[in-house]
Every structure is written in C-alpha cells, then in structure tokens.
N, C-alpha and C positions, 0 to 999 in steps of 0.2 A: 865035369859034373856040375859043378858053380856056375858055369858061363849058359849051361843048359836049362837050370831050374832058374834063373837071373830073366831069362827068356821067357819060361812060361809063364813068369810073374809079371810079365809087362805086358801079355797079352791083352789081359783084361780093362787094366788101365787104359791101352790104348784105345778099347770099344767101346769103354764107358767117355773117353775125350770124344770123339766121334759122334758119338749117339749124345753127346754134350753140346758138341757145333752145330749135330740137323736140328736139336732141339730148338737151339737157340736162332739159327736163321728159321725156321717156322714160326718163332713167336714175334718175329722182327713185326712183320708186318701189321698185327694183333694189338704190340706194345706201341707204333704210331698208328694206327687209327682208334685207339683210346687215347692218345696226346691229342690230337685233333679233336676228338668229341670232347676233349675236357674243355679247349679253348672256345669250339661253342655252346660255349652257354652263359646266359646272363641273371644277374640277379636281382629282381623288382624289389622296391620297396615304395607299396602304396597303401592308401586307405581303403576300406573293404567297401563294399557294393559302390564298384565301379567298372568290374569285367567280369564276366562269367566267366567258370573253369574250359568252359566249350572255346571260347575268344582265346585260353591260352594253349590247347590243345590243339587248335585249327592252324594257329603260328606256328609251332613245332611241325606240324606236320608236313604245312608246307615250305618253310625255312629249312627245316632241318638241327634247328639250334634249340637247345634244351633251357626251359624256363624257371627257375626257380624264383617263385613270389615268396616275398614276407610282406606284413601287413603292420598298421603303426594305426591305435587307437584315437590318437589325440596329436597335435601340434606338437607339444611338450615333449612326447615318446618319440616323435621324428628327429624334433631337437638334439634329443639325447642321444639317439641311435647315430645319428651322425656326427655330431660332436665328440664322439666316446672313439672312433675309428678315424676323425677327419676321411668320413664317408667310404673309406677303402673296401670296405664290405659287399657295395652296391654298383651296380652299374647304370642302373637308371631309378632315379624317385620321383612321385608326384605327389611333391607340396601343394599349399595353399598359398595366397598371396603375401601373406605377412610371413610366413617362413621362406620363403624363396627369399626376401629382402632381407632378412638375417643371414641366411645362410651364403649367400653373395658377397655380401660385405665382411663374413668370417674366411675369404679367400675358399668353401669349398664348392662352389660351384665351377665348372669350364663354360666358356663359351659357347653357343650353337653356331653350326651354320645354315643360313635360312636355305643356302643353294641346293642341299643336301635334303629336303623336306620337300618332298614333290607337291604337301597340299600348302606350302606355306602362302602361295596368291590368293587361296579360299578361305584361309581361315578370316574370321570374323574384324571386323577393322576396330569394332568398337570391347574389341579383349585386348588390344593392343596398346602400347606406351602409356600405359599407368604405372604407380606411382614406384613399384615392386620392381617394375624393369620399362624405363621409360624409354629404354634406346632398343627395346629387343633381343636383346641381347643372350639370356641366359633361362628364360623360359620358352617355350611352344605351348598354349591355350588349349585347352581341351574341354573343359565343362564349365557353363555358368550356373549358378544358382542364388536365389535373393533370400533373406528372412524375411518371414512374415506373421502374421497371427493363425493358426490353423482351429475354426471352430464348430460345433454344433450346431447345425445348420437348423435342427429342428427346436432345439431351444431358444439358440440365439439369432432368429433371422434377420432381425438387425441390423446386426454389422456388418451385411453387405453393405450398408449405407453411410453407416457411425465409423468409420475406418482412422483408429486410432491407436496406439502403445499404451493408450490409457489402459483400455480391456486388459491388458495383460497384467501391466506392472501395478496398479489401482484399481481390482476388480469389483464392482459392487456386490450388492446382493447375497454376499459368503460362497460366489462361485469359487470353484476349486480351479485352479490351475494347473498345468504341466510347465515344468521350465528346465531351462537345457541346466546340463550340471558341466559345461567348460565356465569357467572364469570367465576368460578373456569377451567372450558370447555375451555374458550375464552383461559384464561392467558395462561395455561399449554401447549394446541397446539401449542399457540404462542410459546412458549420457546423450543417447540422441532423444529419448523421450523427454528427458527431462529439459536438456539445454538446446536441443535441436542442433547440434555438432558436438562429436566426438571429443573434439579438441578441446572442451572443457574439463576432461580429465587431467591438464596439463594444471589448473586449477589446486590448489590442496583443499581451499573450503568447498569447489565442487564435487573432489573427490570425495570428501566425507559426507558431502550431500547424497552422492549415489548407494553409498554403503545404508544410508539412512534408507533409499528406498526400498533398497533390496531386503532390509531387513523387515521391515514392513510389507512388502510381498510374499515374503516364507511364510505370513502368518495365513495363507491362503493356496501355497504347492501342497498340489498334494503328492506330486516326486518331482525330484531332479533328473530327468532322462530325457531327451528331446527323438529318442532313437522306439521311444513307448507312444510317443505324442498320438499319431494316428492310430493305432489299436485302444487307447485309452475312451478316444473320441467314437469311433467305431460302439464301443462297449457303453457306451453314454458316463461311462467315469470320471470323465473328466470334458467340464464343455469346453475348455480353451487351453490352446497349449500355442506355447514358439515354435513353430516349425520351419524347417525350409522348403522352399519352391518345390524343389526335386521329391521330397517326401510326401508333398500334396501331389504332384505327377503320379508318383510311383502307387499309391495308393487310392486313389480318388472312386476308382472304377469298382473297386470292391468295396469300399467304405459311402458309400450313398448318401450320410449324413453328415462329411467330412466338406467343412468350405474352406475357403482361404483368402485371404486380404493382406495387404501390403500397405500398410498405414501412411493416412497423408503426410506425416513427420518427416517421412522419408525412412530409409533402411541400408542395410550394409549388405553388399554383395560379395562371394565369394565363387573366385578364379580359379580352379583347382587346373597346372599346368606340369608338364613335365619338364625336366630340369636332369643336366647330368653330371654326376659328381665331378670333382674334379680329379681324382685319383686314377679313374677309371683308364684303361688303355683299349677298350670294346667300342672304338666310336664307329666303325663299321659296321657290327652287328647291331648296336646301337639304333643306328639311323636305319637300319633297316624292319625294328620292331617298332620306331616310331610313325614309319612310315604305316606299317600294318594297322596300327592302331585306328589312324586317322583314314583307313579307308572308309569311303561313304557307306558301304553295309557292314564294318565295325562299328564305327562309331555310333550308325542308328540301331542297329542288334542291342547294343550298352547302354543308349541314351531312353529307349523304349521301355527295356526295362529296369530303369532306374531311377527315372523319370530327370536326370538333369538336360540341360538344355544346350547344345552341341556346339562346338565351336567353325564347323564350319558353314558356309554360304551356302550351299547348297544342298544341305540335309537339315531340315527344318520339323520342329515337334507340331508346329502350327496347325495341321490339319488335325491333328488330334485334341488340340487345346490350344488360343490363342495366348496364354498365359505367359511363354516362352519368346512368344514374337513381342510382347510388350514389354518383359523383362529385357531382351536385345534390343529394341528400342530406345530403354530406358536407363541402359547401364551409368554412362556417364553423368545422372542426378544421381546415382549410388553413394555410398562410401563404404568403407574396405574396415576390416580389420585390421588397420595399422596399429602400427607402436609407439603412439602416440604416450604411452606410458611401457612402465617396466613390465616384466613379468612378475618381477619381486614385489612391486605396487600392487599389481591384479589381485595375484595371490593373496596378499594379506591383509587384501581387503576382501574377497571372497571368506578367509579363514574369522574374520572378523563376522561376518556375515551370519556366516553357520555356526558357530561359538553362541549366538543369539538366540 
C-alpha cells in the first residue's frame, strides 16, 4: 500500500520535471537572441542639434543595432560625465577640440583605426593634425564651425564693412547685446579682441585685463544665451549677438534680417569629432555607426539642417552659401579653444565677472 501511493506521488513530479525541461529548451533560443540584441547596441554621448531622430532610426534599421543616445549641454558636463565613469558608460562620444585634448591625455580615449573608416581619404585635410590630435590619432572630424558677430542687418548695415570684436565686446550707441553664457567662449574671444591671441591669458595682468572687459560689456547683455542669438535678432531684440557659423547656416533662411561677419581679429574655430572611449569593447559596431554617419547623404541630411559645415571633400554646403567654403579655406588662420588656461582660471574669472 506504501510502495503504491509512494507511486502515485511521483507521478506529478515527474510532469511537472518534463513540462520543466520543454519549458526550458523552448526558452533556450528566446533567452540567446535577447543576449545578442543586448550586445547590439551602443551607447552615444553627443551634443544636441547634430542628427536628427530619423538619422538614428535609419541606423537601427538598417544595422540592426539598437541606439541609445544621451546628450551633454556644455564641455564641463562631457568632462564630468566621463571622468565620473572613466567613460565606461559610452561607446562612442563627440567632443569638441579642447576636450578630446583633455580627455587623451587623461588615458580615456583608445585609438582609431583610419583603415577601418572607409571615408577616412575624403575627409577634409585641413580638420586634420591640429593641435588636439596632431598625429590622428584619436579623433575622426565631423563638423566645422567658426565664431562670429551675428547682426541686424536692417539696423546695422554697416558691419558688413566695419568687421570687428569691437561691436560686440565695446558696443556703442547703448546697443544691447546677446552673449554666450560658456566661460571658456566669453574669456578666449575676449583675449583675441583684445590682444589678438589667445595666449595672452597665460598673462595674469592680461587676465585681469579681460575680466575688466567683460565686466564692462554686461553693462550692455541683454542675456547670456548664444542658443537665443538668432531668434533675438529675428525679433529685432537684440541687434548683435556671438553666434556661430552653423547657427547663422541653420537659421538665415527664415530670419531675413539676420547677417553674419567674422571679424578681421581673427576668430576661434571649433572641430566637433568623434572619438571612442577607451573602455569600450564595441569597436566593431563602433566602426560600423561611424561609418553610417559619415555617409554623403548622412552627413549632408545633418549638415543641411544644422547648418555646420561638413567634414568631408566631397559633400560641400557651398551651393547653398559660400560661407562654409571660405571657412574651409580658412581654417588654419583660426585658433581653437585651447587650454591655454585652467578651467579653474575661466571660472573664476567668469564668477568674478557676474558677481559685477
């Protein structure tokens, strides 16, 4: 009677082990092809209006590799975001120039390989071996863009002619001004208006010369935002503002009243390139969304509407504005937002500034 009902108690057990193993050989295949979709996918960390969501949907779809972008407002928040992780987080970021040179020499970048980059022979000769990566090493170029004075065409028609940093940082008349609210922006134009190279920050009576100007020019902003400049202008609120290149591109067509100069001082250019953490173990998917990016109807889809100015030879904004072909032209009379000073300098002379 024991050995009978011992039996019929193991029946069940044994359907439920059974109906345990088909479960589990039917989820086999379930459980690795969500291991696989987990391995592709990579994770962006760039600054905003420079792809549209269509640019990363169009990659997924034909890659097959799942995109997660995050986005970094300023230098500083890139800085951090990657310093705080030694970049682990990311798989691919685009820096600017003066962070790609930090972050290189903090050991988190890896190396590129140019062989691996099918547009690497087109890209532009004159984004290359400057001062940020002189050997090529650890960036791929992607966008130029210059500063410049962005003004009211209809008040100030002038300075198509008078092309000067004066307008900006020395305005007469009690015009109102726009002016970017980065530090590092504000100090370094300052020092090229004032001393005609940067490298006079390295100065301490120059430095406190520039703090003087700038203080002196707040009495005349009428905001800190450089991202308001054309709509300002647009709205006749303000006749002059700092703008960059790309924002007089991206704007120009619907702002009528919007012009743009690049003052005989000279100006500072910025590189925005892509760059891959050094953490990362995705260098194959990698090179494979760098390559997408840098295709010729990516990158003009991006650069059209954003107005920056493209890093390759052979997709050119020129027919739409020569502005961009003379900026490529002209890049090497540029200079860069180097680090020519600290950040901790910037800063507290920016906090000095506004404290005013």
């Amino acid at each position: 009677m024991r050995k009978r009902t011992l039996s019929l108690f193991m029946y069940p057990l044994i359907v439920v082990l059974w109906l345990g193993i088909i479960f589990l050989f039917l989820m086999i295949p379930k459980a690795r092809h969500a291991m696989v979709n987990s391995r592709l996918s990579l994770t962006i960390l760039i600054p905003p209006a420079m792809f549209d969501e269509d640019t990363f949907k169009k990659f997924e779809q034909e890659s097959g590799i799942k995109l997660y972008v995050a986005y970094y407002e300023n230098s500083q928040s890139l800085l951090s975001k990657m310093r705080t992780t030694g970049g682990a987080d990311y798989d691919l970021i685009m820096p600017d120039d003066h962070s790609i040179e930090l972050l290189k020499n903090e050991g988190l970048l890896k190396k590129i390989v140019p062989s691996k980059i099918s547009a690497w022979p087109k890209l532009q000769p004159q984004l290359k071996g400057h001062y940020f990566d002189p050997s090529n090493d650890y960036a791929v170029p992607y966008y130029l863009g210059v500063y410049g004075i962005g003004y009211d065409t209809t008040l100030l028609p002038e300075l198509s002619s008078a092309q000067s940093w004066q307008h900006l940082f020395n305005p007469k008349n009690n015009l109102h001004v726009c002016m970017t609210d980065e530090a590092r922006e504000a100090v370094l134009l300052a020092a090229l208006y004032r001393f005609g190279t940067i490298n006079s920050l390295q100065d301490a009576h120059k430095l406190a010369d520039i703090t003087k100007v700038l203080a002196k020019q707040k009495e005349s902003v009428e905001t800190y935002s450089i991202e308001r400049a054309a709509s300002l202008i647009k709205a006749r609120s303000c006749p002059l503002a700092l703008l960059l290149s790309s924002e007089y591109l991206r704007y120009k067509e619907s702002t009528p009243n919007l012009g743009f100069i690049i003052p005989q001082e000279g100006s500072l250019a910025v590189i925005d390139a892509f760059a891959i953490p050094a953490q990362t173990k995705k260098d194959q998917l990698i090179y494979a969304l760098i390559n997408f990016f840098l295709r010729p109807d990516i990158i003009m889809h991006n650069a059209q509407l954003y107005g920056y100015c493209p890093a390759r030879t052979d997709v050119s904004l020129a027919q739409e504005d020569p502005l961009c072909h003379d900026i490529m032209s002209n890049v090497k009379h540029y200079d860069f937002l180097r680090n020519v000073v600290t950040d901790q300098q910037i800063n507290q002379l920016w906090i000095d500034v506004l404290a005013q």
